[in-house]
PDB file as gemmi writes it, atoms N, CA and C in Angstrom:
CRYST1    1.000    1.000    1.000  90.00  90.00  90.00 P 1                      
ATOM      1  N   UNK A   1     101.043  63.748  92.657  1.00  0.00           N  
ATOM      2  CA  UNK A   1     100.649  64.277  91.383  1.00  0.00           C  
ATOM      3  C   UNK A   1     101.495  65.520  91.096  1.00  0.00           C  
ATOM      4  N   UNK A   2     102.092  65.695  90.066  1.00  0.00           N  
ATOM      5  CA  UNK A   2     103.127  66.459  89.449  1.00  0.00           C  
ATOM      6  C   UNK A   2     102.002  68.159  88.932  1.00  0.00           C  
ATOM      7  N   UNK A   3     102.232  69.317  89.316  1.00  0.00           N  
ATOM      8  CA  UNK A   3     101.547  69.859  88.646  1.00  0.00           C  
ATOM      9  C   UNK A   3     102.336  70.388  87.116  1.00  0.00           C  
ATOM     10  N   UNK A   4     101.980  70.990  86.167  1.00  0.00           N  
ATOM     11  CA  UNK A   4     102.551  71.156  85.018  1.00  0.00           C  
ATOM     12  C   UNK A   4     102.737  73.134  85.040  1.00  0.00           C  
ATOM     13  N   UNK A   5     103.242  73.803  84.771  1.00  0.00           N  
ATOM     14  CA  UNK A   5     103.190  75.257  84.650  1.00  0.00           C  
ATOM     15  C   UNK A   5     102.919  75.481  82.748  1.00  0.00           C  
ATOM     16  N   UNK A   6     102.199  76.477  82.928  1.00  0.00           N  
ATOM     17  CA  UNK A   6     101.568  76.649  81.593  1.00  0.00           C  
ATOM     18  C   UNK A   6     102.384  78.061  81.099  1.00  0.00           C  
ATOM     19  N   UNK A   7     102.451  77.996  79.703  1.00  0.00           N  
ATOM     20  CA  UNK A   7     102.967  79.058  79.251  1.00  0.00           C  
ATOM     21  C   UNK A   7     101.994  80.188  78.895  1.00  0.00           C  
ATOM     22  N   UNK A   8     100.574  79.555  78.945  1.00  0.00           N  
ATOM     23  CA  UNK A   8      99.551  80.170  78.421  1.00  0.00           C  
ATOM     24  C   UNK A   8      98.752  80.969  79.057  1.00  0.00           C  
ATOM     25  N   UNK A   9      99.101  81.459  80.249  1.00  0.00           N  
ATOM     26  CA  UNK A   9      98.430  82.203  81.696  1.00  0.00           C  
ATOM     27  C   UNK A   9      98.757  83.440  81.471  1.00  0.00           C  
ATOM     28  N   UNK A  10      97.688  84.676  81.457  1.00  0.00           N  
ATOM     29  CA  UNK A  10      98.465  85.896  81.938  1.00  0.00           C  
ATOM     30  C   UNK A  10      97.378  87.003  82.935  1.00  0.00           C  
ATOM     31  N   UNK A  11      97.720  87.747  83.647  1.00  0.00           N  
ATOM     32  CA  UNK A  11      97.596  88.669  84.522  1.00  0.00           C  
ATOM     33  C   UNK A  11      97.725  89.310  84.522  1.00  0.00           C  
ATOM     34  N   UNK A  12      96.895  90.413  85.088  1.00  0.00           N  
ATOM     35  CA  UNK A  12      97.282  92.076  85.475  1.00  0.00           C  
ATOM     36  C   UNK A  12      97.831  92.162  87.391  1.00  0.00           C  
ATOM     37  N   UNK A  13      98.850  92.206  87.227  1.00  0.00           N  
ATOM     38  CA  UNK A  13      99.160  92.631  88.002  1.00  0.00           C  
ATOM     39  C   UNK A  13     100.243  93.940  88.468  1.00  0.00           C  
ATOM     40  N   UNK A  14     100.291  94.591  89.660  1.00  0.00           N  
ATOM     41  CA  UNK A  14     101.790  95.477  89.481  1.00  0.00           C  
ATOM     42  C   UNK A  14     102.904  94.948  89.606  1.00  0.00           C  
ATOM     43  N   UNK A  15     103.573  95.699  88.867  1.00  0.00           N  
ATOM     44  CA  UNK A  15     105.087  95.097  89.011  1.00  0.00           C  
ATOM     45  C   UNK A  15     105.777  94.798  90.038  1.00  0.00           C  
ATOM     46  N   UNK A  16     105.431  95.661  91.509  1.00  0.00           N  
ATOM     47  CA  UNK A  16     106.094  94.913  92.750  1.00  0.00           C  
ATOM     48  C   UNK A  16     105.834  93.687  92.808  1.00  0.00           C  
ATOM     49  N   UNK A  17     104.394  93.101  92.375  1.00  0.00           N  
ATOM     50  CA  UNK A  17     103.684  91.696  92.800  1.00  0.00           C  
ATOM     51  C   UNK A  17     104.829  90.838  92.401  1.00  0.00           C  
ATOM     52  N   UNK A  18     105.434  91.163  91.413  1.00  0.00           N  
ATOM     53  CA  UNK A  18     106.258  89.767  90.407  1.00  0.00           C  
ATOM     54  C   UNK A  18     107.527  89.893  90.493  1.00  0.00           C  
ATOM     55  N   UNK A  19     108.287  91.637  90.964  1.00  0.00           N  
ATOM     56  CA  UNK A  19     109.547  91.409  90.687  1.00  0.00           C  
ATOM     57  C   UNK A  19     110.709  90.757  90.522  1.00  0.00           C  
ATOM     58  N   UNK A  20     110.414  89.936  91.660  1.00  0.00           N  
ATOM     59  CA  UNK A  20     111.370  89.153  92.073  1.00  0.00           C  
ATOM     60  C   UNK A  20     111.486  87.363  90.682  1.00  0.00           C  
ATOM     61  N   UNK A  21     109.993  87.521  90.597  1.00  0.00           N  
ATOM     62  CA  UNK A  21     109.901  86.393  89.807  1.00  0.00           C  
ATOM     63  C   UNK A  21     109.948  86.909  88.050  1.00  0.00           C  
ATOM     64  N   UNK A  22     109.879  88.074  88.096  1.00  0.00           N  
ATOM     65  CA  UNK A  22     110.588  88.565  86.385  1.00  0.00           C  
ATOM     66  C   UNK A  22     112.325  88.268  86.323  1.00  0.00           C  
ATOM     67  N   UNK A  23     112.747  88.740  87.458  1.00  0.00           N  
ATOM     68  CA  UNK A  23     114.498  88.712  87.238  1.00  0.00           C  
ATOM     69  C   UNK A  23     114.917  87.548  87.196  1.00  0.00           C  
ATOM     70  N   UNK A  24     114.471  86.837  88.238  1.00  0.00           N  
ATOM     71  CA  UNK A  24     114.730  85.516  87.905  1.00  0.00           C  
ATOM     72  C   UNK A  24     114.324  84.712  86.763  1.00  0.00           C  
ATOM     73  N   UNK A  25     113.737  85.037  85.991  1.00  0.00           N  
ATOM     74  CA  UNK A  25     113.412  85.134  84.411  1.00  0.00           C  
ATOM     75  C   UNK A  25     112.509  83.601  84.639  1.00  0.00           C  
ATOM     76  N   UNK A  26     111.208  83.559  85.990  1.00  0.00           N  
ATOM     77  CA  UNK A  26     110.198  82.588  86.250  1.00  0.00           C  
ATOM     78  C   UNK A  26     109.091  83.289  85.194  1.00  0.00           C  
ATOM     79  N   UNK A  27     108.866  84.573  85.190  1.00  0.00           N  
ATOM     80  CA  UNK A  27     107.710  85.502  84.726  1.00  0.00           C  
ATOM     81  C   UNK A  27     108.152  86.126  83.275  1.00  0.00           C  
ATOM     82  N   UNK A  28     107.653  86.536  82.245  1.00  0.00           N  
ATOM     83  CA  UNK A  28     107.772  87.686  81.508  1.00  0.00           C  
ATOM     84  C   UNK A  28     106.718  88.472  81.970  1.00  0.00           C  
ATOM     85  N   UNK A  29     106.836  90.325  81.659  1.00  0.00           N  
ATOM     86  CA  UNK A  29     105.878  91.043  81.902  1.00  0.00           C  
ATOM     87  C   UNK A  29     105.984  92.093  80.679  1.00  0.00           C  
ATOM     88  N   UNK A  30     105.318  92.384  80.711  1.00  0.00           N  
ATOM     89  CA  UNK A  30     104.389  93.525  79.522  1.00  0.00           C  
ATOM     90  C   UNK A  30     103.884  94.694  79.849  1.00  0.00           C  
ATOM     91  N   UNK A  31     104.022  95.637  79.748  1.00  0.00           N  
ATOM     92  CA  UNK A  31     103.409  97.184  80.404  1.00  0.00           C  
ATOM     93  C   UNK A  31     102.633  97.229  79.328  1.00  0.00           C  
ATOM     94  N   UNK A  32     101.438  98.042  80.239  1.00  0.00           N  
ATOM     95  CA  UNK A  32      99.975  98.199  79.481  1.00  0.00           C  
ATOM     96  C   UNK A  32      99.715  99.821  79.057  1.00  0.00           C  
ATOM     97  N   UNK A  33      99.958  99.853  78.142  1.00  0.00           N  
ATOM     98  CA  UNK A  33     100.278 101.624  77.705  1.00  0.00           C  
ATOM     99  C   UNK A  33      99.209 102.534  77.421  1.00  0.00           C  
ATOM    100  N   UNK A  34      98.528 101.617  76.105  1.00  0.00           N  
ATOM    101  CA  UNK A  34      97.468 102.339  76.217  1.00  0.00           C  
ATOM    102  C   UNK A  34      95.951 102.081  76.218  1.00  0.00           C  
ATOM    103  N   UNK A  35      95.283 102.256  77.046  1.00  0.00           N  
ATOM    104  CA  UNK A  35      95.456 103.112  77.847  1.00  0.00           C  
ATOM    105  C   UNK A  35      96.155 102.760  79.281  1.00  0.00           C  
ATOM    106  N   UNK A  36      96.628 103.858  79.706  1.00  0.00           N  
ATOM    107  CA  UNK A  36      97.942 103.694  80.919  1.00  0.00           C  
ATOM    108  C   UNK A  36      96.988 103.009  82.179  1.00  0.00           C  
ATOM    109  N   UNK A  37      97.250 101.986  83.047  1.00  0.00           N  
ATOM    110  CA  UNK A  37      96.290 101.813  84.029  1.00  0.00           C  
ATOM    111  C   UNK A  37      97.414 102.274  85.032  1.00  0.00           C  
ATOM    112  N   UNK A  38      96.318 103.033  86.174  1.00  0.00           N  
ATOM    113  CA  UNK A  38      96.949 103.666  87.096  1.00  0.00           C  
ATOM    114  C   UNK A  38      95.955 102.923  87.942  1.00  0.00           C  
ATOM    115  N   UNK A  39      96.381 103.302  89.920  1.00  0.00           N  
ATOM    116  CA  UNK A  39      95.515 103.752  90.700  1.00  0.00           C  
ATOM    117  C   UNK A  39      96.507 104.292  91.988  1.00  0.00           C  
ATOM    118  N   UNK A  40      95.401 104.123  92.648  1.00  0.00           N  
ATOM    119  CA  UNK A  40      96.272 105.083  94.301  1.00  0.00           C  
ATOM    120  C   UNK A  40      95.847 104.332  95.233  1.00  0.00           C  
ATOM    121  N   UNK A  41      97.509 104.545  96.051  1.00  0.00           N  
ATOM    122  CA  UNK A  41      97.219 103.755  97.144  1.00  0.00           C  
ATOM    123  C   UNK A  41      96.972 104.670  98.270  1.00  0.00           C  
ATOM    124  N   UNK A  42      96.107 104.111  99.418  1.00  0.00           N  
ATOM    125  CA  UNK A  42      96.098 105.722 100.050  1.00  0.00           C  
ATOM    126  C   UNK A  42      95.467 104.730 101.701  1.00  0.00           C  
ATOM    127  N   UNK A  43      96.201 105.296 102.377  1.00  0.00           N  
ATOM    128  CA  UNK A  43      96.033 105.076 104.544  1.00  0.00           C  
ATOM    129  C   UNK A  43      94.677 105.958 104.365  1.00  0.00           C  
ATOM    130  N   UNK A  44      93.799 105.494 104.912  1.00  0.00           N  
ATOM    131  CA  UNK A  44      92.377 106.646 105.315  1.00  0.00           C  
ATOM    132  C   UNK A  44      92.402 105.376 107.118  1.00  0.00           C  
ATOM    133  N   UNK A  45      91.462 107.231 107.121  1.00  0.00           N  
ATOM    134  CA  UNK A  45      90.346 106.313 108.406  1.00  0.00           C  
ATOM    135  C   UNK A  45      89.623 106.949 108.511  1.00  0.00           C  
ATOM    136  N   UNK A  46      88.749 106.838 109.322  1.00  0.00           N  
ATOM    137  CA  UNK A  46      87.403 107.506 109.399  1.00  0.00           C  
ATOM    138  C   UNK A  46      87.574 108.741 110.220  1.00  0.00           C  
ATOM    139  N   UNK A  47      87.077 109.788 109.786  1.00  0.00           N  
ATOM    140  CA  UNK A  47      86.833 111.047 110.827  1.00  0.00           C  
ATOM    141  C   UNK A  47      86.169 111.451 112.201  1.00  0.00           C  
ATOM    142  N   UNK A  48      85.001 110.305 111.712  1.00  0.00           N  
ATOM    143  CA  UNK A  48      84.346 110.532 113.534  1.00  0.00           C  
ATOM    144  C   UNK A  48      84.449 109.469 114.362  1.00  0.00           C  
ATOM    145  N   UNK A  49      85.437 108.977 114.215  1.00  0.00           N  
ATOM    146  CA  UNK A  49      86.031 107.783 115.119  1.00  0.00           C  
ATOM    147  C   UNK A  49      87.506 108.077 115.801  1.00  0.00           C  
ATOM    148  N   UNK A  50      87.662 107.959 117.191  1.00  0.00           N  
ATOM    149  CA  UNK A  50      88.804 107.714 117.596  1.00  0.00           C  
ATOM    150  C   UNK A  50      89.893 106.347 117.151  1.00  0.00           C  
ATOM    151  N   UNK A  51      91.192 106.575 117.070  1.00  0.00           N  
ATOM    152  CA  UNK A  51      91.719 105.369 116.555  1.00  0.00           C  
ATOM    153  C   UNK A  51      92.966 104.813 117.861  1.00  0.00           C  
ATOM    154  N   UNK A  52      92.691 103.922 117.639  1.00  0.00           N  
ATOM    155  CA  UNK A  52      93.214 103.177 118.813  1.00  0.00           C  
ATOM    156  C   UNK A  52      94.862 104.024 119.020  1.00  0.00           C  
ATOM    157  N   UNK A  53      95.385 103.723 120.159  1.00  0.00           N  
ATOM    158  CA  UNK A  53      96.407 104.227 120.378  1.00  0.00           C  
ATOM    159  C   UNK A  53      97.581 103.538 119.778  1.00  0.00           C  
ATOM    160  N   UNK A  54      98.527 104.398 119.192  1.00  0.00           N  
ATOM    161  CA  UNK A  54      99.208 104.102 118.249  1.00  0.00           C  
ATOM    162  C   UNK A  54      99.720 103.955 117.045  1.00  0.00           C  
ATOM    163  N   UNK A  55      98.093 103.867 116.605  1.00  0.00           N  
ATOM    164  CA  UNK A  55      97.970 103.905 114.670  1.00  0.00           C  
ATOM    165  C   UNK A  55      98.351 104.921 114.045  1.00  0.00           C  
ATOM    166  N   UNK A  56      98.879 105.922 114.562  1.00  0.00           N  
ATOM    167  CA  UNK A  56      99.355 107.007 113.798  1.00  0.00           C  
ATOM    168  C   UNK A  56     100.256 107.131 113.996  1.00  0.00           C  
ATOM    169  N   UNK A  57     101.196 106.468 114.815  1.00  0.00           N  
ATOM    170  CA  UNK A  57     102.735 106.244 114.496  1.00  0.00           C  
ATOM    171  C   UNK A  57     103.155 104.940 113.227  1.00  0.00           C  
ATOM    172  N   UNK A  58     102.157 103.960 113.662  1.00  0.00           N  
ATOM    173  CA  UNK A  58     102.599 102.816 112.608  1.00  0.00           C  
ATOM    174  C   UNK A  58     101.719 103.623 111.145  1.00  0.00           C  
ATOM    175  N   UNK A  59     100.827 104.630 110.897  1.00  0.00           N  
ATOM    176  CA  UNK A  59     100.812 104.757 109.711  1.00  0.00           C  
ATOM    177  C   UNK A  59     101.949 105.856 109.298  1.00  0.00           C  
ATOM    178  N   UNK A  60     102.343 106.672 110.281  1.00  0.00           N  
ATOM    179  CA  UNK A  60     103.832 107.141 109.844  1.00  0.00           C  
ATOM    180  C   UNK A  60     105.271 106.498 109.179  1.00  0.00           C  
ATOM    181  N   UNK A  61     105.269 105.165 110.121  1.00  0.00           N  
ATOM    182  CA  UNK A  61     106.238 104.248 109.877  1.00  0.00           C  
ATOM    183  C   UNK A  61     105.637 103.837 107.933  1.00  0.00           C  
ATOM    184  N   UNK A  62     104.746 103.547 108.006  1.00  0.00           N  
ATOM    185  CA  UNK A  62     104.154 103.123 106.990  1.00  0.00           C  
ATOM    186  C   UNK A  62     104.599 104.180 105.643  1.00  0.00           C  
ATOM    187  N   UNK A  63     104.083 104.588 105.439  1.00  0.00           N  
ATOM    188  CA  UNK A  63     104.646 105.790 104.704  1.00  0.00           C  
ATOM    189  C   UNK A  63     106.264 106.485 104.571  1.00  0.00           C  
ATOM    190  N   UNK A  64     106.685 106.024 105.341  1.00  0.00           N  
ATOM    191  CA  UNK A  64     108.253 106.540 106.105  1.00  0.00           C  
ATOM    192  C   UNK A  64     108.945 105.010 104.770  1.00  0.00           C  
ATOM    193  N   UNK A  65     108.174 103.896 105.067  1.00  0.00           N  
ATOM    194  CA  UNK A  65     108.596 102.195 104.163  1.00  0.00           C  
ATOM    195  C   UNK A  65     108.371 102.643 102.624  1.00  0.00           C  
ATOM    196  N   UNK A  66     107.594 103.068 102.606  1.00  0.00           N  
ATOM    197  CA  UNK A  66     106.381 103.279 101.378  1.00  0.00           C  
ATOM    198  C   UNK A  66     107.409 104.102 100.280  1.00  0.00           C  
ATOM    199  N   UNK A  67     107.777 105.432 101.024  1.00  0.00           N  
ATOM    200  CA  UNK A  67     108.858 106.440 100.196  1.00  0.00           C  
ATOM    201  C   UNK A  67     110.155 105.930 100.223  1.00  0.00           C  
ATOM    202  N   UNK A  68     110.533 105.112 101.128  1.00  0.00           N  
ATOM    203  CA  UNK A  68     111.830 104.595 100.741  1.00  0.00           C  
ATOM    204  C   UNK A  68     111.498 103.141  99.484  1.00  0.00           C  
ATOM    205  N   UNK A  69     111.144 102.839  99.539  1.00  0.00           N  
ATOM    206  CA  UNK A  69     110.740 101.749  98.447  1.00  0.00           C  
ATOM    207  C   UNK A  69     110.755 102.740  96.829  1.00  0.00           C  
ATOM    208  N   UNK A  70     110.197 103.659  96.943  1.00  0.00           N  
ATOM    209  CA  UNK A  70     110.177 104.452  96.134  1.00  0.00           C  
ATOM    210  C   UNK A  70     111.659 104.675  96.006  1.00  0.00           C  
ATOM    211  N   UNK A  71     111.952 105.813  96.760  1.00  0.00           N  
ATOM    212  CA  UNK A  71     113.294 105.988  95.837  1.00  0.00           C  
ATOM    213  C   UNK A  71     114.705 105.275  95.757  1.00  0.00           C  
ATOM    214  N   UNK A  72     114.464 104.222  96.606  1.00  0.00           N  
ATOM    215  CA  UNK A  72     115.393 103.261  96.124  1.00  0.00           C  
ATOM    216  C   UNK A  72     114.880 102.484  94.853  1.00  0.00           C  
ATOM    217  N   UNK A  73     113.898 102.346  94.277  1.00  0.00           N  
ATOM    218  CA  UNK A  73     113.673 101.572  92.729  1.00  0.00           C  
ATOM    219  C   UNK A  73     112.769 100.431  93.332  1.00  0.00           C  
ATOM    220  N   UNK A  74     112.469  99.901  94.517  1.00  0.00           N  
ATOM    221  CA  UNK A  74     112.013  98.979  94.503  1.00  0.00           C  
ATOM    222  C   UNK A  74     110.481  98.824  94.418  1.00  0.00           C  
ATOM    223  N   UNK A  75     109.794  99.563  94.249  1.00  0.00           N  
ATOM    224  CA  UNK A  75     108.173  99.927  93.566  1.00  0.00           C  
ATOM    225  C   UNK A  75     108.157 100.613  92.635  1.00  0.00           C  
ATOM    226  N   UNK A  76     108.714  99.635  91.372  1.00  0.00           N  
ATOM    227  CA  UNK A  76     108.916  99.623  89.765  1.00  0.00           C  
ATOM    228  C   UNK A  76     107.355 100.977  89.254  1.00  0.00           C  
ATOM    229  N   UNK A  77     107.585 102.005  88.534  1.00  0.00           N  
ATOM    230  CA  UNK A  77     106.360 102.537  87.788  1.00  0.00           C  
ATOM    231  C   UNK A  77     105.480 103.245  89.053  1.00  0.00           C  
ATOM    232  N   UNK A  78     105.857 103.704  90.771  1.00  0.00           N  
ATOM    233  CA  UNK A  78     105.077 104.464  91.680  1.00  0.00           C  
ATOM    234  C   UNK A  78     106.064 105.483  91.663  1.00  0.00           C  
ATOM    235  N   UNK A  79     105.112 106.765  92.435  1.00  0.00           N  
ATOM    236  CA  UNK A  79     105.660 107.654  92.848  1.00  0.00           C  
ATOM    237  C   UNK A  79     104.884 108.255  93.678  1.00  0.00           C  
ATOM    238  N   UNK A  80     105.574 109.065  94.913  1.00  0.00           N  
ATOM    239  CA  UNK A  80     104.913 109.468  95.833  1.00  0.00           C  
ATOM    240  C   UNK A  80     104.146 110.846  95.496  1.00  0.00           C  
ATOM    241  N   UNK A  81     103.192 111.186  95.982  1.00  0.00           N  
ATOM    242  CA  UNK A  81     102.427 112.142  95.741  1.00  0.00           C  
ATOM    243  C   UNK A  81     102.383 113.008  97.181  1.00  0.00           C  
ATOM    244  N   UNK A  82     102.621 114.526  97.227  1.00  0.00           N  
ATOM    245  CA  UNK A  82     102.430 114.815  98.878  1.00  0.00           C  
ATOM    246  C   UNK A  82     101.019 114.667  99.183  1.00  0.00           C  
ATOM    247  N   UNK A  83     100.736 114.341 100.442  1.00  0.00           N  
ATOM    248  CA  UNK A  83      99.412 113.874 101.014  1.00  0.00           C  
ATOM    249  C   UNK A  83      98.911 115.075 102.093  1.00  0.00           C  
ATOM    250  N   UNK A  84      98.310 115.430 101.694  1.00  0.00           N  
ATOM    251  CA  UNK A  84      97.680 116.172 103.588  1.00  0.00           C  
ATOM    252  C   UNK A  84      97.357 114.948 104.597  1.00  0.00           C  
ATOM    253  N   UNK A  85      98.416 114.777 105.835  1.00  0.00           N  
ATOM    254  CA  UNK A  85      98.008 114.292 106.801  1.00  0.00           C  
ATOM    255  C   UNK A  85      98.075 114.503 107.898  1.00  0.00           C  
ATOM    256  N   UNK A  86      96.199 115.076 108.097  1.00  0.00           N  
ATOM    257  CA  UNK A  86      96.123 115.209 109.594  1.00  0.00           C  
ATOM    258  C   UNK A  86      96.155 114.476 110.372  1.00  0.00           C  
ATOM    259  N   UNK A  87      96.458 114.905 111.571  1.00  0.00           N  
ATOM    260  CA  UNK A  87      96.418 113.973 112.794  1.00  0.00           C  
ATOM    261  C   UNK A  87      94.626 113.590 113.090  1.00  0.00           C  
ATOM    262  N   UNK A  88      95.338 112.185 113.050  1.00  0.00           N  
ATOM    263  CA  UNK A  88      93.260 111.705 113.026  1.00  0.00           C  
ATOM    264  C   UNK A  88      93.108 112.270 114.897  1.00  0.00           C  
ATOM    265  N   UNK A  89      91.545 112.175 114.857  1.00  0.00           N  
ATOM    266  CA  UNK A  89      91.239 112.235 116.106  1.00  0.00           C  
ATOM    267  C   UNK A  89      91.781 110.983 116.999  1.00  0.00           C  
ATOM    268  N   UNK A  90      92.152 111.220 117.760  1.00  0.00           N  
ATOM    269  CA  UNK A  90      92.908 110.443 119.158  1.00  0.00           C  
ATOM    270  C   UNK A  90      92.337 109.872 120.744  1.00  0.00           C  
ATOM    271  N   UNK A  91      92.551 108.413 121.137  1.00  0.00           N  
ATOM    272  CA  UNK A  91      91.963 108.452 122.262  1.00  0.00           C  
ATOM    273  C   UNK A  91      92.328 109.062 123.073  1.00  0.00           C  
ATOM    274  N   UNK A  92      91.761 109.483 124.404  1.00  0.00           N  
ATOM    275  CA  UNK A  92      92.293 110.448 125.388  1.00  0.00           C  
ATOM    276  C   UNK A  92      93.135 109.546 126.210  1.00  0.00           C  
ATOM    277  N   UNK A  93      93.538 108.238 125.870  1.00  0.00           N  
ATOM    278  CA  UNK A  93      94.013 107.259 126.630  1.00  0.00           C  
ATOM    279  C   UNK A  93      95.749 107.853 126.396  1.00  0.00           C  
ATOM    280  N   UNK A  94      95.974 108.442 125.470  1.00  0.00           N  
ATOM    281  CA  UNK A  94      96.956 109.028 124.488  1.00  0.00           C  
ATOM    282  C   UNK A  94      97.783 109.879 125.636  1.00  0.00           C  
ATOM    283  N   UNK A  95      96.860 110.280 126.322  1.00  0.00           N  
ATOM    284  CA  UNK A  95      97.472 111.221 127.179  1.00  0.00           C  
ATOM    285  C   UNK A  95      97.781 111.014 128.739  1.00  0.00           C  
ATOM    286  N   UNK A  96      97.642 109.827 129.087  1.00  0.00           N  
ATOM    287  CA  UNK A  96      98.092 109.276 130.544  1.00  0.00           C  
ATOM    288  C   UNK A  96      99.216 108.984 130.289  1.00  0.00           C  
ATOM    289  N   UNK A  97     100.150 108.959 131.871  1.00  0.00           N  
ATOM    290  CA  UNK A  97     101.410 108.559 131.790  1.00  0.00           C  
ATOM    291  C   UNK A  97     101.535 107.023 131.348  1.00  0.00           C  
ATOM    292  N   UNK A  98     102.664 106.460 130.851  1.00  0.00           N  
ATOM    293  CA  UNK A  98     102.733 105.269 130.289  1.00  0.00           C  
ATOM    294  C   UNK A  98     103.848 104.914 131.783  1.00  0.00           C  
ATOM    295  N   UNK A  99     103.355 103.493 132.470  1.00  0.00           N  
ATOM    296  CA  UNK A  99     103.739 103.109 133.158  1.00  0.00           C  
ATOM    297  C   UNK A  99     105.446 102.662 132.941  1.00  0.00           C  
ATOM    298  N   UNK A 100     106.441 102.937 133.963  1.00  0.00           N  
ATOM    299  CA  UNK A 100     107.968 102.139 133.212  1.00  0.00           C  
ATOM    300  C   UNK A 100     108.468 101.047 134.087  1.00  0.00           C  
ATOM    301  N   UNK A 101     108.644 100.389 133.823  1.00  0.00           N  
ATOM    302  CA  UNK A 101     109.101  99.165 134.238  1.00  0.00           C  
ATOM    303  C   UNK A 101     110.534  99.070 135.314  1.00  0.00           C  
ATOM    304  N   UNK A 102     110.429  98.474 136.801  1.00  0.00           N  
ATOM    305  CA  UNK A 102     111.707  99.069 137.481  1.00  0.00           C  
ATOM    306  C   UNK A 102     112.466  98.106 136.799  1.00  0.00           C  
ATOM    307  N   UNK A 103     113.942  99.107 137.030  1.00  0.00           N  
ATOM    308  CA  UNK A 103     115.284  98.432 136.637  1.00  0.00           C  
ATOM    309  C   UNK A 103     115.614  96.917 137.483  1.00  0.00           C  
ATOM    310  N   UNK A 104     116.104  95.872 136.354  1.00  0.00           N  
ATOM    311  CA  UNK A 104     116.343  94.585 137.161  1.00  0.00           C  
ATOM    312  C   UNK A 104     117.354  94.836 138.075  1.00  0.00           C  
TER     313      UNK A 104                                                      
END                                                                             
């Protein structure tokens, strides 16, 4: 069974969602002005929880992706905002030696 694509469909979505399928001229898109829709994207975690070991390097990395996307153009209509980020609370596992592996 063949499906058919309709001309008659439309969505809110952000512009990263589609980029790729606007240029290739699969999508048209439309900016929604007024009123402007915004929101925020934002890493949380909880305060009275320890977080597993590690997660605060990959949410560094994360953010480290996040601003380069930004100013290379490729998250059409974002911009970074500075964030206060503390260091979440940590397991104490954080602080044992990490075993190294002997040389072959």
């Amino acid at each position: 069974m063949r499906q058919q694509q309709s001309s008659n469909v439309c969505t809110v979505l952000p512009s990263a969602a589609v980029i790729e399928e606007v240029e290739a001229g699969r999508l048209k898109r439309f900016r929604l002005e007024n009123p402007a829709i915004s929101r925020e994207v934002a890493i949380v975690w909880p305060q009275n929880r320890v977080l597993p070991n590690g997660l605060w390097e990959v949410t560094k990395i994360i953010r480290r992706c996040a601003s380069a996307l930004v100013s290379e153009g490729a998250w059409p209509g974002t911009r970074m905002t500075p964030a206060a980020m503390p260091e979440p609370p940590r397991s104490r596992l954080d602080e044992l030696p990490v075993a190294q592996a002997p040389d072959a």
